[in-house]
Backbone bond lengths (Angstrom), bond angles and torsions (degrees), N, CA, C in turn:
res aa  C-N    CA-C-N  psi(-1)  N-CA   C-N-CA  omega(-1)  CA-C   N-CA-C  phi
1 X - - - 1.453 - - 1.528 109.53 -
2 X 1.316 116.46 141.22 1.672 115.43 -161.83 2.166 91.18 -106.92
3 X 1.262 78.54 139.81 1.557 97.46 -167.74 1.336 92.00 -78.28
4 X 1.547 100.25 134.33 2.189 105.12 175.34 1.641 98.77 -105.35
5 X 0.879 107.68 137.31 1.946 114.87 -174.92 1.907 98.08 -100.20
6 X 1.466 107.30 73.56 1.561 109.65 -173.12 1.815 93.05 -111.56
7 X 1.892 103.01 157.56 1.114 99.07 -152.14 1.990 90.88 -95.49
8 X 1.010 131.59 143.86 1.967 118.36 152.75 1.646 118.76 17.88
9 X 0.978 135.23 157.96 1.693 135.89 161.81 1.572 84.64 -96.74
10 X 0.979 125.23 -11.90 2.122 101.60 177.59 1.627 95.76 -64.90
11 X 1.279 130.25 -28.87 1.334 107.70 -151.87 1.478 106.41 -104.57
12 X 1.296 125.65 8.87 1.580 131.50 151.17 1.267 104.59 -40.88
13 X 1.433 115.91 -53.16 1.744 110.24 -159.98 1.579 110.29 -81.06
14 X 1.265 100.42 -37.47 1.600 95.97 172.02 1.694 111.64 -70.15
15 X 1.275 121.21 -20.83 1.367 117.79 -161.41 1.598 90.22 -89.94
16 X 1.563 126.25 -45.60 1.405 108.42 170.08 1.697 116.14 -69.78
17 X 1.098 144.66 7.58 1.469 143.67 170.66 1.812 102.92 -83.57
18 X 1.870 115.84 -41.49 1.239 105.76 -169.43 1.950 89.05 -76.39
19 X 1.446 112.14 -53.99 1.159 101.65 -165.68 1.339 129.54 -42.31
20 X 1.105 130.55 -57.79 1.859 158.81 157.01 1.953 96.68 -14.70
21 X 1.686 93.77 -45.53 2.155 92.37 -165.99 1.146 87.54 -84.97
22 X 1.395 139.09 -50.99 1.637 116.01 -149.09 1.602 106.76 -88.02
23 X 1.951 103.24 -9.66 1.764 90.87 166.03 1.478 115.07 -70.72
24 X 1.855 108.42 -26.86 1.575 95.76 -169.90 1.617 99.04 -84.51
25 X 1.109 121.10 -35.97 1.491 120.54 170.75 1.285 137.55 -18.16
26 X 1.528 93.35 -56.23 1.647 130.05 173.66 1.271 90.55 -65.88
27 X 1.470 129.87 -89.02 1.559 118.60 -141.43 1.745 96.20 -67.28
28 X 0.769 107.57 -16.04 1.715 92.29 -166.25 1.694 97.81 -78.71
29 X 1.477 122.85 -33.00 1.137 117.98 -152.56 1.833 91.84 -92.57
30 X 1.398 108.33 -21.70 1.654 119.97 -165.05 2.097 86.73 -91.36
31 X 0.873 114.66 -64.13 1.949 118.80 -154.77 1.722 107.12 -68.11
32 X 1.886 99.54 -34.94 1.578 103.42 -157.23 2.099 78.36 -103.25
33 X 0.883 123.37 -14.49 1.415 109.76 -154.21 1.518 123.04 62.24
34 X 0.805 124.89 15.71 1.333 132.93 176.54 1.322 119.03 -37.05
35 X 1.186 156.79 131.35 1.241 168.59 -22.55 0.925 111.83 122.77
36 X 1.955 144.90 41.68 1.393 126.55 -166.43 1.322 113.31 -62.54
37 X 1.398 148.06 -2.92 1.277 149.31 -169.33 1.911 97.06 -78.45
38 X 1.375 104.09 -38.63 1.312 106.08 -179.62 1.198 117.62 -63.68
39 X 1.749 130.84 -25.31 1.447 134.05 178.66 1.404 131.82 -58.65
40 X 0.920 127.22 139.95 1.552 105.71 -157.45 1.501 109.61 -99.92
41 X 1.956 107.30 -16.75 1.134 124.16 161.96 1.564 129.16 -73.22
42 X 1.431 102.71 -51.46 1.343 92.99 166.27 1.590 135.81 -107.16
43 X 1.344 116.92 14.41 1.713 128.72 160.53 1.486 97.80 -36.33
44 X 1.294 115.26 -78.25 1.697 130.22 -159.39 1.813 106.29 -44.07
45 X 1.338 89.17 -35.33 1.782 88.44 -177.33 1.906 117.39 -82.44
46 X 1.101 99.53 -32.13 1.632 111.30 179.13 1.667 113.65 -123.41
47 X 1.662 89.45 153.11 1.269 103.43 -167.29 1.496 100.32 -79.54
48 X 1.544 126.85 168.19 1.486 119.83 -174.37 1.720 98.58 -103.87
49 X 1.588 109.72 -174.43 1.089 130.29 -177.36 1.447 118.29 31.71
50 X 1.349 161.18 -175.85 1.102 173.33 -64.02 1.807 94.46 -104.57
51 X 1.002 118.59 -30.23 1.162 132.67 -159.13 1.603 117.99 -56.16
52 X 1.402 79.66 -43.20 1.503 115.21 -147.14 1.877 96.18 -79.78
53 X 1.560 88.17 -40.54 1.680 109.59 165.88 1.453 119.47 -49.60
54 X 1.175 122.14 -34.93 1.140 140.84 -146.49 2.501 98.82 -104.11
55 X 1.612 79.50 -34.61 1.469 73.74 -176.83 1.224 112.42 -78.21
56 X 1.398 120.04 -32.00 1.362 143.28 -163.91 1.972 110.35 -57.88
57 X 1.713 91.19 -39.78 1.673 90.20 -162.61 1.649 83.21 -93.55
58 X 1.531 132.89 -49.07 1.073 123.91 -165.26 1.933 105.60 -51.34
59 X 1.512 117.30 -44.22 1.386 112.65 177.38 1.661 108.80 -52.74
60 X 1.385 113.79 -55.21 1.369 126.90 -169.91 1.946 100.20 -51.80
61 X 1.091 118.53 -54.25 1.784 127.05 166.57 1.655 120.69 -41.62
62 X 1.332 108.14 -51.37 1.532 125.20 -148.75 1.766 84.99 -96.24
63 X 1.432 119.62 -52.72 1.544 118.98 154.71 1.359 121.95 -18.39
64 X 1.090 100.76 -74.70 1.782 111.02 -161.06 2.186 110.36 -82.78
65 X 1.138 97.01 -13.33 1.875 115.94 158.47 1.732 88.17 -72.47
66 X 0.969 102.85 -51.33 1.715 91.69 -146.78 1.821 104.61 -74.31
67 X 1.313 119.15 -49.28 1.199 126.92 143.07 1.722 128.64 -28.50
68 X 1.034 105.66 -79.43 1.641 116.22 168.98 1.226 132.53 -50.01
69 X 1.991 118.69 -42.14 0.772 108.05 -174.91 1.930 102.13 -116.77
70 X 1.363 106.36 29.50 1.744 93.35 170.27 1.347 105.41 -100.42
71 X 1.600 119.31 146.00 1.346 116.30 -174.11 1.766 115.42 -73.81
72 X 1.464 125.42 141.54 0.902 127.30 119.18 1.796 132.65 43.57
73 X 0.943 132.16 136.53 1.579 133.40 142.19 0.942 111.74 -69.75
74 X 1.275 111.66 -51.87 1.622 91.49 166.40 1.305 116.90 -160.66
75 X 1.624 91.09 119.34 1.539 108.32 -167.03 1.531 129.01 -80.18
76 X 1.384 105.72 154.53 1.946 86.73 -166.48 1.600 97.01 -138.13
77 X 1.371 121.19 -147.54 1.322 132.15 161.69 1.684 111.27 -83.99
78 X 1.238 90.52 -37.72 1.853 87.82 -171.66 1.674 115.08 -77.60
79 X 1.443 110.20 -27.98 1.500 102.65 170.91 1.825 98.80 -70.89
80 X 1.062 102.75 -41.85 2.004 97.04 -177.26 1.481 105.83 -48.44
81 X 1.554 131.68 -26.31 1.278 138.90 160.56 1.129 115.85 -53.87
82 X 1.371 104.33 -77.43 2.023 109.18 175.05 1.157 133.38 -21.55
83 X 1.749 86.61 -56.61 2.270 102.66 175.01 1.562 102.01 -72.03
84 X 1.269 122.57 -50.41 1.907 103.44 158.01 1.610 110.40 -36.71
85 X 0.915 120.79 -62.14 1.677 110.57 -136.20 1.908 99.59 -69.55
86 X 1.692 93.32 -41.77 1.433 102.50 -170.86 1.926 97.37 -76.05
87 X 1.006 137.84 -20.05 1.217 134.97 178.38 1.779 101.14 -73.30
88 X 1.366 116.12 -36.72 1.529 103.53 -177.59 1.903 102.64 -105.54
89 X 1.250 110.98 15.71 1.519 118.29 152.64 1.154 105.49 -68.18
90 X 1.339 128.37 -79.47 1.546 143.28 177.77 1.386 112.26 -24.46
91 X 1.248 97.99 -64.03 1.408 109.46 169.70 1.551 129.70 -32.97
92 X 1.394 117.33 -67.63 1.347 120.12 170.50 1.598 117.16 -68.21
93 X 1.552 106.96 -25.67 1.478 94.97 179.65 1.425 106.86 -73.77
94 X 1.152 117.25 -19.51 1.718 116.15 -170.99 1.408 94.94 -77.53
95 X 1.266 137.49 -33.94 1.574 131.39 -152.26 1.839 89.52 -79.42
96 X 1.537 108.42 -35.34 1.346 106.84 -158.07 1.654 109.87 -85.21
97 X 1.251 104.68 -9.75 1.910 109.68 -171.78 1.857 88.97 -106.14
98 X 1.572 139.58 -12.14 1.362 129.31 158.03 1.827 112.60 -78.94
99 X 1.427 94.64 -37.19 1.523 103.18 -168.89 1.913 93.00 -69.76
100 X 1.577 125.69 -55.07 1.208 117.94 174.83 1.401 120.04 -44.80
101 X 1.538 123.68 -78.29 1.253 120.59 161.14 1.584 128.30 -22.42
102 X 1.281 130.67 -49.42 1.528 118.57 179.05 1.453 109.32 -48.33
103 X 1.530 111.36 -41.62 1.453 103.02 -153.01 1.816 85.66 -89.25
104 X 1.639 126.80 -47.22 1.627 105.23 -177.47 1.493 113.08 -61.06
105 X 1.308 147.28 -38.47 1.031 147.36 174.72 1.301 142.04 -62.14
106 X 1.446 135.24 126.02 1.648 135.24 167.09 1.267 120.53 -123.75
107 X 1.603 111.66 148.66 1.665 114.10 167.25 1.894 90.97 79.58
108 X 1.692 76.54 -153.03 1.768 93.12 -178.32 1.818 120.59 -50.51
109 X 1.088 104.54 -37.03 1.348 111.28 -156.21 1.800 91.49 -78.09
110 X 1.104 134.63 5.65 1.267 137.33 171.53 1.819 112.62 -88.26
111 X 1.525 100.91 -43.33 1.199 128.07 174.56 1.965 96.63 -43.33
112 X 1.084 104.50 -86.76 1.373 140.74 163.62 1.486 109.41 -13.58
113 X 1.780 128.95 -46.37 0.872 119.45 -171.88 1.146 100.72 -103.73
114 X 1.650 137.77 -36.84 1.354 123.83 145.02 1.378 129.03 1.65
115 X 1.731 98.07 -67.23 1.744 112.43 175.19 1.610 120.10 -50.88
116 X 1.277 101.98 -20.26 1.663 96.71 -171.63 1.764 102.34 -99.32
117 X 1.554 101.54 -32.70 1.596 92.16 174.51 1.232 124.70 -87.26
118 X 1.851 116.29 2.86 1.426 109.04 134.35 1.660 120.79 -20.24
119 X 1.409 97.74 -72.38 1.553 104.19 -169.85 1.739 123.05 -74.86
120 X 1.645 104.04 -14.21 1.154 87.90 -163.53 2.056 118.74 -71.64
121 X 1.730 99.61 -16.67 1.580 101.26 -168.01 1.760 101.71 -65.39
122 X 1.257 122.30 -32.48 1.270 104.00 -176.99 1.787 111.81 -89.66
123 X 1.208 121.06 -2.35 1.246 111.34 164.20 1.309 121.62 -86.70
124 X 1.343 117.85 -34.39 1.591 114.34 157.40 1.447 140.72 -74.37
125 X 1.933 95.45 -1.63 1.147 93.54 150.21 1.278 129.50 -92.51
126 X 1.235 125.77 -16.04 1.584 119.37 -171.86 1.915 88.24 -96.45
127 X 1.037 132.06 -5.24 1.462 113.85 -176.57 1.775 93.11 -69.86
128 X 1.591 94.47 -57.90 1.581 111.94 -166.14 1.556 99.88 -44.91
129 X 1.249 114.82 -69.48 1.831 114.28 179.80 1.701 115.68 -43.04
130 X 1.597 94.89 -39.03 1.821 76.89 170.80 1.358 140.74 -105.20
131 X 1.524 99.04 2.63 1.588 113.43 146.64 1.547 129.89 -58.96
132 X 1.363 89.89 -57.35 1.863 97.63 173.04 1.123 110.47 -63.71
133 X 1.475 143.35 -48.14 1.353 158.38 174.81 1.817 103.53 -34.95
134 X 1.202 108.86 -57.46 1.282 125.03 -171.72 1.724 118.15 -81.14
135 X 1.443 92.84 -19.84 1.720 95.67 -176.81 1.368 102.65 -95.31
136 X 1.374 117.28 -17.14 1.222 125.98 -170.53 1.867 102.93 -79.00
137 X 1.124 113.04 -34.59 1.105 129.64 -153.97 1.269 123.21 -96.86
138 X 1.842 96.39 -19.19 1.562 108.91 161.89 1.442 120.26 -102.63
139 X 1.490 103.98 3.84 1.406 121.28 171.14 1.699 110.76 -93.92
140 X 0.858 115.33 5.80 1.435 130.70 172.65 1.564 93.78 -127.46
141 X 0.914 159.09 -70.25 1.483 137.32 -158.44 1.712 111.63 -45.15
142 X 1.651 104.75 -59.52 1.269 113.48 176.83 1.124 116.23 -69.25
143 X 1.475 141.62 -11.41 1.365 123.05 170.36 1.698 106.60 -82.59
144 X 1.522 131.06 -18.83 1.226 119.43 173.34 1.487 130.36 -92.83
């Protein structure tokens, strides 16, 4: 039997708490431009400029590990399928939104979209895992 290196089910909940802030983090700080240095609430808690960049993707990363890869209540062969299938979902969709972009994109604005598909492989992977996860799962409730 081949050993799976999966993390606790405690760390789903923490891994969706980091994931959930640094997605709203990101777009708010990426769409609105937002300025957290200007907040009067959250300055004191975070460091400014580059930093702030830096927490955002590492939460958004360490999130979707923590999510994706903690096991289950109860784990089987077929969820060990799912986290495959949706892990090489991600996968090709990411190859196809860098491979699209090179050829629509020039200059900065390439830079720019780079930056967002940083984030996008681990959000389409935990969407994909918890779509399938869930369709799978109501496809087994109702058949018994």
């Amino acid at each position: 039997m081949q050993k799976e290196f999966l993390l606790p089910n405690g760390f789903k909940k923490v891994g969706w708490v980091l994931f959930a802030t640094s997605v709203v983090m990101g777009i708010w700080s990426m769409a609105l431009d937002f300025d957290f240095s200007q907040s009067k609430i959250l300055s004191p808690l975070l460091f400014e400029g580059p930093l702030l960049n830096n927490y955002i993707v590492i939460g958004l990363w360490l999130g979707a590990i923590f999510v994706a890869c903690s096991r289950e209540k109860m784990e089987d062969e077929m969820i060990g399928r799912i986290r495959l299938n949706a892990l090489l979902s991600g996968f090709y969709l990411q190859a196809v939104f860098i491979i699209a972009a090179t050829f629509l994109m020039n200059s900065l604005d390439y830079l720019d979209i780079m930056v967002v598909n940083l984030a996008t492989f681990p959000f389409i992977f935990v969407l994909t895992y918890c779509g399938m996860l869930w369709h799978t799962l109501k496809t087994f409730d109702h058949g018994e």
